[in-house]
TIMI-2910 file (N, C-alpha, C, CB; in pm, 1 decimal, decimal comma, always signed):
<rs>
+----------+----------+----------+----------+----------+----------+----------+----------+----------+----------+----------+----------+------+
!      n_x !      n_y !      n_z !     ca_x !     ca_y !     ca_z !      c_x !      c_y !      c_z !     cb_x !     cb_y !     cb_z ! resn !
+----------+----------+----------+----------+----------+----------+----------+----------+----------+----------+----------+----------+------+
!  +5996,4 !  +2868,8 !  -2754,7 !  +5933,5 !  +2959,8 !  -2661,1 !  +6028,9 !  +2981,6 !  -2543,9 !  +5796,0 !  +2904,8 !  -2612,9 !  Unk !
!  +6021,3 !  +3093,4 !  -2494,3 !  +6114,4 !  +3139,5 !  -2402,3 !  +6079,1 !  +3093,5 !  -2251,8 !  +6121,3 !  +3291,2 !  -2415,9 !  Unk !
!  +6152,1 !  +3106,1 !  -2168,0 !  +6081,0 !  +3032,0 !  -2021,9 !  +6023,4 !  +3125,6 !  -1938,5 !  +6187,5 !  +2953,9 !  -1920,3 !  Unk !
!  +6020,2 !  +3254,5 !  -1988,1 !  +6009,8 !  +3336,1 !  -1967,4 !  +5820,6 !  +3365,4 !  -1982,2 !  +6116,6 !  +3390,3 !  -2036,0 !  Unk !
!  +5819,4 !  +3292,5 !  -2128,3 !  +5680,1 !  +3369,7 !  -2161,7 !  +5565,3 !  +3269,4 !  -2120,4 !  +5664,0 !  +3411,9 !  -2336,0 !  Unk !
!  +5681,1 !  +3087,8 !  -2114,7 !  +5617,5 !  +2977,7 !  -2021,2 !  +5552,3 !  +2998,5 !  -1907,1 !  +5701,2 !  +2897,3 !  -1980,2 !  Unk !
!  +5646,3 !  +3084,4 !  -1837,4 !  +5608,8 !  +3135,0 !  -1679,5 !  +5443,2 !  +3239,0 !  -1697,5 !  +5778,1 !  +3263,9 !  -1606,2 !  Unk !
!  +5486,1 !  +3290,2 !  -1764,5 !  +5400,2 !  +3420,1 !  -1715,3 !  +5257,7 !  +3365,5 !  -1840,9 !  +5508,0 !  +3627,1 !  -1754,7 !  Unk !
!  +5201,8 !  +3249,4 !  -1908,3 !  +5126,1 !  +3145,4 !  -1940,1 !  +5066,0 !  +3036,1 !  -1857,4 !  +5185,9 !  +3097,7 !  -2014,7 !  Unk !
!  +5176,0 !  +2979,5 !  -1720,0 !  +5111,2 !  +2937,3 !  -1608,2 !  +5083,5 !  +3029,7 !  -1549,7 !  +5164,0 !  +2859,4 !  -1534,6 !  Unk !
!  +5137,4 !  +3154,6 !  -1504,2 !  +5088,3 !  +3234,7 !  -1401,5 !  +4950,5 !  +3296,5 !  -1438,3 !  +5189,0 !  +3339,8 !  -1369,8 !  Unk !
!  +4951,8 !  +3339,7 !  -1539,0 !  +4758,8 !  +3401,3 !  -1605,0 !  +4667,4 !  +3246,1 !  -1584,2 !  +4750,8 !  +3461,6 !  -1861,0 !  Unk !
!  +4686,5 !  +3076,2 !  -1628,4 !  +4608,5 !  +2954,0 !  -1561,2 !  +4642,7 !  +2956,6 !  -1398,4 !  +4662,6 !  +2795,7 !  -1634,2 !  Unk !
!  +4676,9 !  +3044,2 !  -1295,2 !  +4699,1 !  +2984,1 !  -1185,4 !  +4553,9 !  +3006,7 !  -1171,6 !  +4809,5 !  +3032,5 !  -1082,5 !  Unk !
!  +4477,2 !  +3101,1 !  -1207,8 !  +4321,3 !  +3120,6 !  -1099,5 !  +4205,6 !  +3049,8 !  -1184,8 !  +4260,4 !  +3320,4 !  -1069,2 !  Unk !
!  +4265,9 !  +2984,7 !  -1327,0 !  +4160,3 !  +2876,1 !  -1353,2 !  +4202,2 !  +2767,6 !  -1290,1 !  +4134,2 !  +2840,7 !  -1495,6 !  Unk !
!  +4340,8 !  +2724,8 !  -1213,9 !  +4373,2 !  +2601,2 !  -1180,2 !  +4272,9 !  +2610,8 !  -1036,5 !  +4551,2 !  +2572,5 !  -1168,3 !  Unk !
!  +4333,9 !  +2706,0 !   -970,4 !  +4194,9 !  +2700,2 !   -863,0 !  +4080,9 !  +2701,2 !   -816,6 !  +4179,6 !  +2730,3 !   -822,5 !  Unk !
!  +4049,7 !  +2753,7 !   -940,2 !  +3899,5 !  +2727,0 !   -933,9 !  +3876,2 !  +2615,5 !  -1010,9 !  +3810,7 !  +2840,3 !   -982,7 !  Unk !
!  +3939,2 !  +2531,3 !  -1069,9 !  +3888,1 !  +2382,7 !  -1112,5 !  +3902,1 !  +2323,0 !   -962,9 !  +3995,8 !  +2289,5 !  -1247,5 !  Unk !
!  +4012,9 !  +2336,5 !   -880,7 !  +4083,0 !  +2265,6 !   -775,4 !  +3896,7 !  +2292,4 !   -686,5 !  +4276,9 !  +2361,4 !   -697,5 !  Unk !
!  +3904,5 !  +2423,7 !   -672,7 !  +3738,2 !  +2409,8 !   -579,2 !  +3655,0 !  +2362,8 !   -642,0 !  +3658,0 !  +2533,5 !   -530,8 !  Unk !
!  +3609,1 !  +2377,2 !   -764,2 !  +3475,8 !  +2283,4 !   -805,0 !  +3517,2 !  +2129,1 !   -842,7 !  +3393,9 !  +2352,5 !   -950,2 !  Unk !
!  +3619,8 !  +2126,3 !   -842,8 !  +3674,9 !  +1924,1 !   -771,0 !  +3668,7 !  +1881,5 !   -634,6 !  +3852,5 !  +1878,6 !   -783,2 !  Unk !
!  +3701,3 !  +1964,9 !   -579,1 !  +3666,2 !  +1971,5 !   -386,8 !  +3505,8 !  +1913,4 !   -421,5 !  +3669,4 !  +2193,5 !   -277,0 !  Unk !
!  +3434,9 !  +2002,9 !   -430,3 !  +3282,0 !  +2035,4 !   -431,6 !  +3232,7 !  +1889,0 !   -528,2 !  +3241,4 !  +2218,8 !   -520,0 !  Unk !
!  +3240,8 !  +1840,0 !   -577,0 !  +3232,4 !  +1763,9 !   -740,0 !  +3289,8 !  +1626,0 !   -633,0 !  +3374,9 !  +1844,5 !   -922,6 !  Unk !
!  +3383,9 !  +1597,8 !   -563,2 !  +3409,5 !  +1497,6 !   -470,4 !  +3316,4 !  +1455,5 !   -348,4 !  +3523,0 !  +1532,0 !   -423,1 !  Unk !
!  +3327,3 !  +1584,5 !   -295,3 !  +3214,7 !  +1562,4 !   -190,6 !  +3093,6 !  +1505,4 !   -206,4 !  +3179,4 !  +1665,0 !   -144,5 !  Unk !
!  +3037,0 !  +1591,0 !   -334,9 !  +2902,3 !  +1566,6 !   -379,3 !  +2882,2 !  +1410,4 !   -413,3 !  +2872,2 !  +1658,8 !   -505,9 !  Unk !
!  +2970,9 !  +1378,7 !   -481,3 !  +2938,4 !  +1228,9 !   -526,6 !  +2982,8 !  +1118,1 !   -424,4 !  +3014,4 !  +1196,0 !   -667,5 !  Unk !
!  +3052,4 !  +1127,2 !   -325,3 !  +3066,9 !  +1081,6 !   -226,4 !  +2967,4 !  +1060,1 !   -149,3 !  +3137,2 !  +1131,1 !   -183,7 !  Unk !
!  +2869,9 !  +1168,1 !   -144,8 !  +2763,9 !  +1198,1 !    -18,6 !  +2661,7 !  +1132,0 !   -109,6 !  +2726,1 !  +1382,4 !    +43,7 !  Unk !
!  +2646,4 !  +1087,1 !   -245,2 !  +2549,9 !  +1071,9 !   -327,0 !  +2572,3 !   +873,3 !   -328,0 !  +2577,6 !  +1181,9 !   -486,3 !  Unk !
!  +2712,7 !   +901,0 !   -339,1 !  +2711,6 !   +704,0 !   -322,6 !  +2706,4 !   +671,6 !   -190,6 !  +2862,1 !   +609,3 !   -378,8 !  Unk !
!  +2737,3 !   +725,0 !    -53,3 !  +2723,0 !   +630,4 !    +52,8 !  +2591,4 !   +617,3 !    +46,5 !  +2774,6 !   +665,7 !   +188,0 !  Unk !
!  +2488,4 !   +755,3 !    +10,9 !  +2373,4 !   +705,9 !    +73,1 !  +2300,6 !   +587,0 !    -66,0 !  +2264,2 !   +861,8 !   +124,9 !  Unk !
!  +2363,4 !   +592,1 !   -144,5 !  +2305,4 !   +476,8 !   -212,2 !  +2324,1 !   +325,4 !   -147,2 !  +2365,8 !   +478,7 !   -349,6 !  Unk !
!  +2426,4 !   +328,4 !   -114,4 !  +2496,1 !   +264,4 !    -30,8 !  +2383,0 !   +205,9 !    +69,3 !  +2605,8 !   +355,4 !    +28,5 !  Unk !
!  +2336,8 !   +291,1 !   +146,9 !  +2260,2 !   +268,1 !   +282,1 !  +2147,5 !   +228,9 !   +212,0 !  +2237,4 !   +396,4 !   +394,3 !  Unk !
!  +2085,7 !   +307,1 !    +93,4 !  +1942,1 !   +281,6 !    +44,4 !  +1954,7 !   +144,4 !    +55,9 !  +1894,7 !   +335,3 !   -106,4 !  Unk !
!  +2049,5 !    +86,4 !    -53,4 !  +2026,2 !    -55,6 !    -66,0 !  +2042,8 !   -137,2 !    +63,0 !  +2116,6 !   -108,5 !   -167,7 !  Unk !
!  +2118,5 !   -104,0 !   +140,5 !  +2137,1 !   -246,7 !   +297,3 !  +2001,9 !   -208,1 !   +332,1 !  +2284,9 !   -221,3 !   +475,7 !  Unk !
!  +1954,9 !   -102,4 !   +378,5 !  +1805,2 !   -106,0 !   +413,7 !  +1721,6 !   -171,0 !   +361,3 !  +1750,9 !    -10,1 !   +407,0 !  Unk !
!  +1702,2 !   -153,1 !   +209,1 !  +1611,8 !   -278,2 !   +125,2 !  +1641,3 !   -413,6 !   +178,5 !  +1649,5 !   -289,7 !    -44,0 !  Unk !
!  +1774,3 !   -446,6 !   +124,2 !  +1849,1 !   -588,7 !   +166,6 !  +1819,5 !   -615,2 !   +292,9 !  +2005,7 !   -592,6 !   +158,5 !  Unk !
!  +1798,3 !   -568,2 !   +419,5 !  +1783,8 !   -585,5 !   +559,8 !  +1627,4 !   -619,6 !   +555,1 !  +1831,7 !   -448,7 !   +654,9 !  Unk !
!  +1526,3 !   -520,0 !   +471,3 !  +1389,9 !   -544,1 !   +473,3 !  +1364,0 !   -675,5 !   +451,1 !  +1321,8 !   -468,8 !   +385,5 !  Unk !
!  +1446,5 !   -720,4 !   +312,7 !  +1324,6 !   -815,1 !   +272,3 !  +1456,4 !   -965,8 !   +333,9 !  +1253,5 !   -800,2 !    +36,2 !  Unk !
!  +1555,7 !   -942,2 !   +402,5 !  +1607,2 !  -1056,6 !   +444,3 !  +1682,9 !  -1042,9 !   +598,2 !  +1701,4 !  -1101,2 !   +330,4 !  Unk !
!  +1622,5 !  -1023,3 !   +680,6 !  +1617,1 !   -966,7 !   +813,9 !  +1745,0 !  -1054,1 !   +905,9 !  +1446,7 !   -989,7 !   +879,4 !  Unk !
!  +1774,2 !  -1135,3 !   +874,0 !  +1875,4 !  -1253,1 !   +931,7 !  +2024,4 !  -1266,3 !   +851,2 !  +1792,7 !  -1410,4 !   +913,4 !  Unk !
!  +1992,5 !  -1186,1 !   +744,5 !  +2173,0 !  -1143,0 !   +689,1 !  +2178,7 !  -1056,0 !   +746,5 !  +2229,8 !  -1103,3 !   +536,6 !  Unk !
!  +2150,8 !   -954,7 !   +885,0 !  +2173,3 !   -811,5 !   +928,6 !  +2322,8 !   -800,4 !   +905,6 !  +2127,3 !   -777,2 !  +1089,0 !  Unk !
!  +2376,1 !   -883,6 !   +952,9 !  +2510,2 !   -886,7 !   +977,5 !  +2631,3 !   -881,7 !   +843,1 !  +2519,2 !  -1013,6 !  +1058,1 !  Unk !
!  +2640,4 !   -981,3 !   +775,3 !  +2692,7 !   -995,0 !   +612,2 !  +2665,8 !   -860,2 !   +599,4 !  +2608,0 !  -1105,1 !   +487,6 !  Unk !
!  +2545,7 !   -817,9 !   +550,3 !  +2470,4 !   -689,3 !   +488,1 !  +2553,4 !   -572,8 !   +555,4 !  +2290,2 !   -678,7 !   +529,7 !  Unk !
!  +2555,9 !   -575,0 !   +697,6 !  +2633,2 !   -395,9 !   +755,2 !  +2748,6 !   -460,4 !   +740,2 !  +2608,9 !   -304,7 !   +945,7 !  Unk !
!  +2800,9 !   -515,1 !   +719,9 !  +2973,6 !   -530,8 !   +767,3 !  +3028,3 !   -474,1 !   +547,1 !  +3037,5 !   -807,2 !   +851,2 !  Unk !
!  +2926,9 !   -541,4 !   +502,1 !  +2981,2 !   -552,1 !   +325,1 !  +2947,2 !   -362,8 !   +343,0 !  +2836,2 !   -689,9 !   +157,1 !  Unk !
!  +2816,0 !   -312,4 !   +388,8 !  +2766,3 !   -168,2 !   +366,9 !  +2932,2 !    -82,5 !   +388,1 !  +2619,7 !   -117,6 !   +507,3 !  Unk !
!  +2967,0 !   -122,1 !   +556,9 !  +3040,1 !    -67,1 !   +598,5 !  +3162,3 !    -35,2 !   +505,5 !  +3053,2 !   -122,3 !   +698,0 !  Unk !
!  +3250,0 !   -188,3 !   +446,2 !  +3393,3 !   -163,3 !   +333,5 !  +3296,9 !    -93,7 !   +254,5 !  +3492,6 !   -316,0 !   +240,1 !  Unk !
!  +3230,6 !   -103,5 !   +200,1 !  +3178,2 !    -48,3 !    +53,9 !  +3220,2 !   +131,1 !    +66,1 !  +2969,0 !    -81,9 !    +32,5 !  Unk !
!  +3150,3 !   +181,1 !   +209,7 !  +3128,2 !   +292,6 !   +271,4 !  +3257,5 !   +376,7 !   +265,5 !  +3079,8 !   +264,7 !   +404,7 !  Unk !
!  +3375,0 !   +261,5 !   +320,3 !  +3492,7 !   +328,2 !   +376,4 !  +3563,9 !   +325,9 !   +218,9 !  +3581,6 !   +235,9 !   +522,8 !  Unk !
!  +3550,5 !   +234,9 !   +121,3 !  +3605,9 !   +249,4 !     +8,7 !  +3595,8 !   +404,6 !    -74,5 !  +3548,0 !   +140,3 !    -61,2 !  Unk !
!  +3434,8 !   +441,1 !    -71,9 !  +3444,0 !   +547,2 !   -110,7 !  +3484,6 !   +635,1 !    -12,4 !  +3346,5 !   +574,4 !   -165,6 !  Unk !
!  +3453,7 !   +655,1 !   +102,4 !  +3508,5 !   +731,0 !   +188,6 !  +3655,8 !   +806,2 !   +128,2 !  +3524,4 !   +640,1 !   +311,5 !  Unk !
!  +3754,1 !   +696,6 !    +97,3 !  +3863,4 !   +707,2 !    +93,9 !  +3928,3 !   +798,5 !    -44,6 !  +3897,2 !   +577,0 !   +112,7 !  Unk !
!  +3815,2 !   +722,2 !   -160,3 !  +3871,6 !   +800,4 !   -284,5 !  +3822,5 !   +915,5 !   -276,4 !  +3843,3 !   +749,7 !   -419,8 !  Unk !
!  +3692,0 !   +925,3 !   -244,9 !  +3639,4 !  +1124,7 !   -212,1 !  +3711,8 !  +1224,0 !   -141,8 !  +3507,6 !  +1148,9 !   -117,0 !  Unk !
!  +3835,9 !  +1112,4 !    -48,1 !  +3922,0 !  +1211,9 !    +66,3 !  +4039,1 !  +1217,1 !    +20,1 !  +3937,9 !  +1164,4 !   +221,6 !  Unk !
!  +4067,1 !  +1134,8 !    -75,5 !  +4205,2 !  +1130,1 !   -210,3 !  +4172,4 !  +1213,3 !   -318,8 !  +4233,0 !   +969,3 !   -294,3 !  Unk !
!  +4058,7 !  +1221,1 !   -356,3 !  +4029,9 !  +1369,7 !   -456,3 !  +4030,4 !  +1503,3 !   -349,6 !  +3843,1 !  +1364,1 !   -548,0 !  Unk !
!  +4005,2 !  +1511,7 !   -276,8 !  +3959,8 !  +1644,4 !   -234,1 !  +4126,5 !  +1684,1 !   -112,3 !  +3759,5 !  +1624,7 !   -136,4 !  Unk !
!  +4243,2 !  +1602,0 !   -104,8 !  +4323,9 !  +1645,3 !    -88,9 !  +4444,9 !  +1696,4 !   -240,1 !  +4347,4 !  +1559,9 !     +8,5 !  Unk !
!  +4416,8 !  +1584,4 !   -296,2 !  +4492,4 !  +1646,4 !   -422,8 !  +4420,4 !  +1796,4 !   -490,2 !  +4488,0 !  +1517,7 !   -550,3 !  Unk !
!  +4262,1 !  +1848,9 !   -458,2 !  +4235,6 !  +1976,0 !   -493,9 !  +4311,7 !  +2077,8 !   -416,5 !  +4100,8 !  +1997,1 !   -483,9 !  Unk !
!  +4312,8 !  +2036,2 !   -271,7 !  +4319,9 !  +2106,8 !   -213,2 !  +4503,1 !  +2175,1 !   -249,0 !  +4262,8 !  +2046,2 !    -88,2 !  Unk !
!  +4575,5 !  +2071,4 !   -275,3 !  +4728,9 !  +2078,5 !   -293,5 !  +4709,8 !  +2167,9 !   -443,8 !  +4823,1 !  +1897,7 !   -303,3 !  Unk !
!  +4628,3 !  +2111,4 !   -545,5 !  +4641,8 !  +2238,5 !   -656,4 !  +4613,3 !  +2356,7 !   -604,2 !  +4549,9 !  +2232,6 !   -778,1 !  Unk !
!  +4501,5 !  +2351,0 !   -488,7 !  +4484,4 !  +2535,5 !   -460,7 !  +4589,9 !  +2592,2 !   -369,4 !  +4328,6 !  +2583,4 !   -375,1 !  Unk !
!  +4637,5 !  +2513,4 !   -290,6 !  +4793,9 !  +2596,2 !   -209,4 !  +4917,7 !  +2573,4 !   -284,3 !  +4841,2 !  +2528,8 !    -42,2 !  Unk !
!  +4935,5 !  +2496,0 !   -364,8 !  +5071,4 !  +2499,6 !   -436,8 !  +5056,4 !  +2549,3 !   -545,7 !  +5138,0 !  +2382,3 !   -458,5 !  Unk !
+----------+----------+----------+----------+----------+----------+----------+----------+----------+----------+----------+----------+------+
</rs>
C-alpha cells in the first residue's frame, strides 16, 4: 500500500477518532462521578454504624477519592490530546 493512500485512510478516521476521544471524555467523567460517590455512600454507612473510626474512615474515603480522581483526569487528558492532535 502506498503512503499515500495510508494518509488519506487516517485522514477519512480523523472524525471517528474524535468523536471516540469525546465520548471517552464523557465515559471518564461519568464513571468517576459514579465511583466517588460510591465512595462517600459507603464512609457514610461505615461512619453510621461505627461513629469513633470517623477518622481511619475519611482519611481511607479521601486516598480512595484522589485515586480515582486521578485516573478519570489521566483518561480525559489523553481524549483530549486525540481530539487536538
Amino acid at each position: 500500500m502506498t503512503l499515500l493512500a495510508i494518509l488519506l485512510q487516517a485522514a477519512a478516521a480523523a472524525g471517528y477518532a474524535k468523536l471516540g476521544a469525546g465520548i471517552g471524555a464523557g465515559v471518564a467523567a461519568i464513571g468517576a462521578g459514579i465511583g466517588i460517590g460510591q465512595i462517600g455512600k459507603g464512609a457514610v454507612e461505615s461512619i453510621a454504624r461505627q461513629p469513633e473510626a470517623v477518622g481511619d474512615i475519611r482519611s481511607n474515603m479521601i486516598v480512595a477519592a484522589a485515586l480515582i480522581e486521578g485516573v478519570a483526569f489521566f483518561a480525559i487528558v489523553v481524549c483530549l490530546l486525540i481530539l487536538f492532535l
